[in-house]
N, C-alpha and C positions, 0 to 999 in steps of 0.2 A: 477232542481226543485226549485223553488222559493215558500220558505215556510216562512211565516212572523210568527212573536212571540210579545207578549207586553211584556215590561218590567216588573218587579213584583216589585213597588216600598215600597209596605207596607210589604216588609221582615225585611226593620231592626227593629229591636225590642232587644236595649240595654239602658239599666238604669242607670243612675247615681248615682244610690245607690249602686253599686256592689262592696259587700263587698271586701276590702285589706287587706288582710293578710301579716304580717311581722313579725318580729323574732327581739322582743326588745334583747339585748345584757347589762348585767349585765357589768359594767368596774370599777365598785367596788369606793366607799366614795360618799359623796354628789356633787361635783363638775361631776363624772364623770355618775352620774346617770342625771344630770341635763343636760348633752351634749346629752345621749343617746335621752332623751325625746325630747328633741328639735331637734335632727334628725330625730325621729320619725314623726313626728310634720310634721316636714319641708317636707319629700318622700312623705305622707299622702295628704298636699295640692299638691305638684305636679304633683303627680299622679291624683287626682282630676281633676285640672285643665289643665290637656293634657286630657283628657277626654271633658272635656266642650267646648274646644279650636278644639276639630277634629269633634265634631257634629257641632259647628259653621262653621265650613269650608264645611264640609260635602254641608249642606243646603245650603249656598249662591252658591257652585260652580253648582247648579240645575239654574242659570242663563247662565252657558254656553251653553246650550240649546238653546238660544234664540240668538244665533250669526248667521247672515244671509248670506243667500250664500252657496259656495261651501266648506266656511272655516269650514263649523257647525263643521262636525265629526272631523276632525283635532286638532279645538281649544278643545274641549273637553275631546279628549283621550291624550293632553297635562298637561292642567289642571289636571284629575285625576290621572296623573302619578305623579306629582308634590307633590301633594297632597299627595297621599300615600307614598312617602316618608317624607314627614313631619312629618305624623301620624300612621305610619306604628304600632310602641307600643302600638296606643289606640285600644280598645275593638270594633268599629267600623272600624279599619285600613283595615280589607279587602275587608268592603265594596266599598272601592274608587276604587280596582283592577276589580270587579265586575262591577264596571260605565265606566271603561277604556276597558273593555274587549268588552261590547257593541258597544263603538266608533271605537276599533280593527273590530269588524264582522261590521258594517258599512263604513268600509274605505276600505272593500276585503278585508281585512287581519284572516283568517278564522282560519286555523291552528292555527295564531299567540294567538287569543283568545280564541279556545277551551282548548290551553296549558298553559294560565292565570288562566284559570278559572278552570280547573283542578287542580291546587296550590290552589286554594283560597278555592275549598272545601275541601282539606287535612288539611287547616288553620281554620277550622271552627270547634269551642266546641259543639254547639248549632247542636244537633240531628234534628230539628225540622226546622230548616236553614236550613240545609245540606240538608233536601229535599228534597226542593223548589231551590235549587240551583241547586241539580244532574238533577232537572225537566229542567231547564235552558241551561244547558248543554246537557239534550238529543235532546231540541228544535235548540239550537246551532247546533247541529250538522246535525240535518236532513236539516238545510240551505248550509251544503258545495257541495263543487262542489265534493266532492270524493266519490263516490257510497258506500267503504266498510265503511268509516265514516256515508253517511245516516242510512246505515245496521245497525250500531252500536248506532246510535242514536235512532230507531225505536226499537231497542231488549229493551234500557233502557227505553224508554216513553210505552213501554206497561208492562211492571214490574212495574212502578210507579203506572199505572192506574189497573192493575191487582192485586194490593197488597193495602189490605184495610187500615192495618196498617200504611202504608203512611202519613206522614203531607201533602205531596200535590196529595194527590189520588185524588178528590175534579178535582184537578186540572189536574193533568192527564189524568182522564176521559176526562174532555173538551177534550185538547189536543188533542188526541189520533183519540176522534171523528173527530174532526177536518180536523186531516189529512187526514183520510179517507175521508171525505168532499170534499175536494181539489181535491184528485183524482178518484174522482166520483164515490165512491163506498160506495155509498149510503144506501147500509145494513149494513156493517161493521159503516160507520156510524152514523144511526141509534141504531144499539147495545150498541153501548159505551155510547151514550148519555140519551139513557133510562135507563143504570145502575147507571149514573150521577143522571138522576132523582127519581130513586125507592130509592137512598139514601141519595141523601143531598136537594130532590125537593119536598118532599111530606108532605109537612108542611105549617101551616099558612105564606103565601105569603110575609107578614112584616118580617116575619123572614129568607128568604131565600137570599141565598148570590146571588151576581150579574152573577156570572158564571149560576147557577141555573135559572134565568130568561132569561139571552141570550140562554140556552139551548133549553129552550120552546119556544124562536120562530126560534131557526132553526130548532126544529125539527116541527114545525107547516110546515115547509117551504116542507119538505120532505116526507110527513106521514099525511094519514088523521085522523088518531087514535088524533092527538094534535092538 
């Protein structure tokens, strides 16, 4: 089964305000309160600017994309390996395992990134990440070549799309329809995609998300009801 996915690039969502917490250390007269503060001083901008320094790397390495040829997936899942080691510490660091895990499932290496990115959601704080990431990882998985892994991938994208409570229900729904789509089972989805739209479609049209409008003309495509 060849089952394609898009990346979900508007997941990271980290702020360079986030607050640091540390543990001033009393060492007792003026000279050694003066040391303390300026070591505080000193962790505070560092910590800062390895934050600045890995969204900087972050973004320009979205030019390796643009390498032509056979080299693309390669240089990429080089790059991001690189890279996350550089920045592995910052608040963003598992995002780079995430871009490496893609170039993995594009170079046939399937396993190898479903077991990246199974790490990278145990490394994630962010409830709301996590997912849109486990969403990722169920699409991951219904691309492998190993039937009990699609299984496994299908049981988790319809608990995304079946549980409202979800950050990427939204998106699941899509999904879910989707694949049903692909394998031409055309009620199953239709179903998902109408529960996509009795909840997030039924609203002034300026405000409805893009999954919500590509939903309405597949299912125009399907269904004379749209």
């Amino acid at each position: 089964m060849n089952f394609s996915y898009d990346t979900i690039a508007s997941l990271l969502d980290v702020s360079l305000d986030k607050a640091l917490a540390y543990k001033k250390y009393i060492l007792g007269g003026v000279a050694g309160i003066a040391i303390a503060a300026a070591a505080g001083v000193g962790f505070h901008w560092y910590w800062q600017a390895s934050q600045e320094a890995a969204q900087k790397d972050f973004f320009e390495l979205l030019s390796a994309y643009e390498v032509p040829g056979d080299q693309k997936w390669t240089t990429v899942e080089k790059e991001y390996r690189h890279a996350y080691e550089r920045n592995k510490r910052a608040g963003i660091g598992p995002m780079f395992r995430v871009y490496q895990a893609d170039a993995l499932a594009a170079l046939g290496k399937q396993d190898e990134a479903i077991t990246m990115l199974e790490e990278v959601i145990r490394s994630i704080a962010s409830r709301e990440l996590q997912d849109f990431m486990k969403l990722k990882l169920a699409l991951m998985k219904l691309d492998s070549k190993q039937l009990a892994v699609q299984k496994d991938g299908l049981v988790a994208l319809k608990a995304i799309a079946e549980n409202s409570n979800q950050a990427a229900n939204e998106a699941g729904l899509y999904y879910l329809g989707y694949f049903f789509f692909a394998q031409n089972d055309m009620a199953q989805a239709k179903n998902y995609w109408q529960q996509l739209m009795v909840k997030y479609g039924m609203k002034d049209q300026r405000q409805q998300s893009g999954l919500a409008e590509q939903t309405r003309g597949k299912l125009k495509l399907i269904s004379a009801d749209w």
